[in-house]
N, C-alpha and C positions, 0 to 999 in steps of 0.2 A: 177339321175333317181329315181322317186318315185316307191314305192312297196307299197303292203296292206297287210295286215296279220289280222286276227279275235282273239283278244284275249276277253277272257271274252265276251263272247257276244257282242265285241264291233269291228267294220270296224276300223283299224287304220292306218293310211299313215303313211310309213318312206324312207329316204333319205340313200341311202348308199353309206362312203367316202371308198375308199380303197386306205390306208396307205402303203407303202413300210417300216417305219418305227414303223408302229404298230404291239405290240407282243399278244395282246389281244384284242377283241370285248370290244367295249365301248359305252354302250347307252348313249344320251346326250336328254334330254326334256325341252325345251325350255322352258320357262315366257307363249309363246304363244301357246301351245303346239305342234312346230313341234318336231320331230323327229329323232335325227341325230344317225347312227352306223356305227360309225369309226373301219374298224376292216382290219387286215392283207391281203395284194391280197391274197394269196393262199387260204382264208377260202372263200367258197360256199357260194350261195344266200341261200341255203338247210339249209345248217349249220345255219345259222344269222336268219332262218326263227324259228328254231327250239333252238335255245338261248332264242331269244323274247318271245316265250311260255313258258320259266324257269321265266320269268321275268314281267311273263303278271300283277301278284298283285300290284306291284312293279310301275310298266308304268301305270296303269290305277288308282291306286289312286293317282299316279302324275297331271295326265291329270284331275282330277278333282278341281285341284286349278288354272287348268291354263285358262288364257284368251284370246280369238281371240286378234289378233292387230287390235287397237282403227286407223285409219286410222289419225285422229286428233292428237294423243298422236306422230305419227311419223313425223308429220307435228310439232309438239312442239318441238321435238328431233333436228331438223334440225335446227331450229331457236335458238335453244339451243348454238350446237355446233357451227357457224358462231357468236355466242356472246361470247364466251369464250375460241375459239379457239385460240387465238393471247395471250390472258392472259396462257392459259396453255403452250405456244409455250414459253414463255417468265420465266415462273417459271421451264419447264425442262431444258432449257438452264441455267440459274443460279444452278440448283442442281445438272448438270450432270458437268458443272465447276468445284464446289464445288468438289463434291466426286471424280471427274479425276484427280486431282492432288493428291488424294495416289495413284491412279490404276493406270495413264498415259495409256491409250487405247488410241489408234485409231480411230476413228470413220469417215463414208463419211457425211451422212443427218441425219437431223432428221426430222419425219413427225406428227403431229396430227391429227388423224382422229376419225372420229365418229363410233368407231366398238362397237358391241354389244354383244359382247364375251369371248373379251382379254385386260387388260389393257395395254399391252406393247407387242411389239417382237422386237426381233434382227435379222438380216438377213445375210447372210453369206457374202453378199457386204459390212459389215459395218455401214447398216444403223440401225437409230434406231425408231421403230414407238411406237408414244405413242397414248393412248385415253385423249379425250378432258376433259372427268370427271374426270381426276386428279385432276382439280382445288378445288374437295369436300374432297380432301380427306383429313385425318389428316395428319401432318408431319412425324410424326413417318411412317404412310404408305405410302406416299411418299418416303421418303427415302427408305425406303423398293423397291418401284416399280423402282426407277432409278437405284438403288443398282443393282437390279434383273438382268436388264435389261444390264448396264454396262458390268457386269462379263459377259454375253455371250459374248461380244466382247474379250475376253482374253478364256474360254470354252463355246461352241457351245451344251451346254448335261446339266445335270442335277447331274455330278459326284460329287463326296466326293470331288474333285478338286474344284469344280465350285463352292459347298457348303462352302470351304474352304476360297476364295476367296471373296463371300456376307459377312460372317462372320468375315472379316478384320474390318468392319464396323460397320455393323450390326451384332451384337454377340445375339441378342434373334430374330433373323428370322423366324423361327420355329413357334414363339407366333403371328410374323408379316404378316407373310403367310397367316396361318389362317383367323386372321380378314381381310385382304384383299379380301378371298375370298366370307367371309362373307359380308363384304362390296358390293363385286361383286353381291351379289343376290340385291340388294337396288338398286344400281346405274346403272347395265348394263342392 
């Protein structure tokens, strides 16, 4: 559901997810400038309305770099991912081989899609979804994103376990991380 709130003399729309596993508000400002505030069920529209106003400098010189969606550019996106979807189908399948024979996981699917937010998830089923612009990445972050992604299917979290288990492999993830997410602002 959209909401408005006036920051800076400015009308702003945002979107709010409410997480069962979220332990804090989190603003997200999209390329395009929408809006997203992922914050805990128990916290108020009151509360989130009144975060946003801590945060108004913050959101509104964001919103000034950001651009409506080119309607075109999403029409380029599609035609993108139907071109490279089978080559990236083809190169996670060879890396997730590769590195499953130190981890041996389980796994049910795997899927490539054209998401605009995540390069990877793991699902509590087993599956594993990757994005199609893997196929730009360097190898090093490659490895990195199938790494990632692997070890959820052995921890489902983010623990010193889970970090334990990336770093069987990947021992500078940390560094890997990073430019991935950097990456992320380029390619998602």
């Amino acid at each position: 559901m959209k909401h408005q709130i006036e920051l800076k003399e400015q009308n702003v729309e945002f979107t709010v997810k409410k997480n069962r596993h979220a332990r804090q508000i989190r603003v997200m400002v999209f390329p395009n400038g929408r809006i997203t505030v992922s914050a805990p069920r128990f916290v108020s529209l009151k509360y989130i309305k009144k975060f946003l106003v801590g945060k108004a400098g913050w959101i509104t010189d964001t919103l000034k770099n950001c651009r409506p969606d080119d309607p075109r550019k999403k029409l380029g996106a599609r035609e993108e991912y139907l071109k490279n979807k089978k080559i990236a189908e083809q190169i996670t399948r060879a890396k997730i081989a590769q590195f499953n024979e130190i981890y041996n996981f389980h796994f049910n699917k795997i899927y490539i899609r054209n998401q605009s937010t995540r390069w990877g998830s793991c699902s509590r089923n087993g599956n594993l979804s990757f994005n199609f612009r893997l196929v730009f990445l360097p190898e090093p972050l490659l490895d990195y994103l199938i790494v990632h992604e692997l070890c959820h299917l052995g921890e489902m979290n983010h623990s010193h376990r889970f970090w334990a288990l990336v770093a069987r492999t990947v021992s500078d993830f940390k560094k890997r991380k990073t430019a991935l997410r950097l990456m992320g602002r380029e390619l998602l």
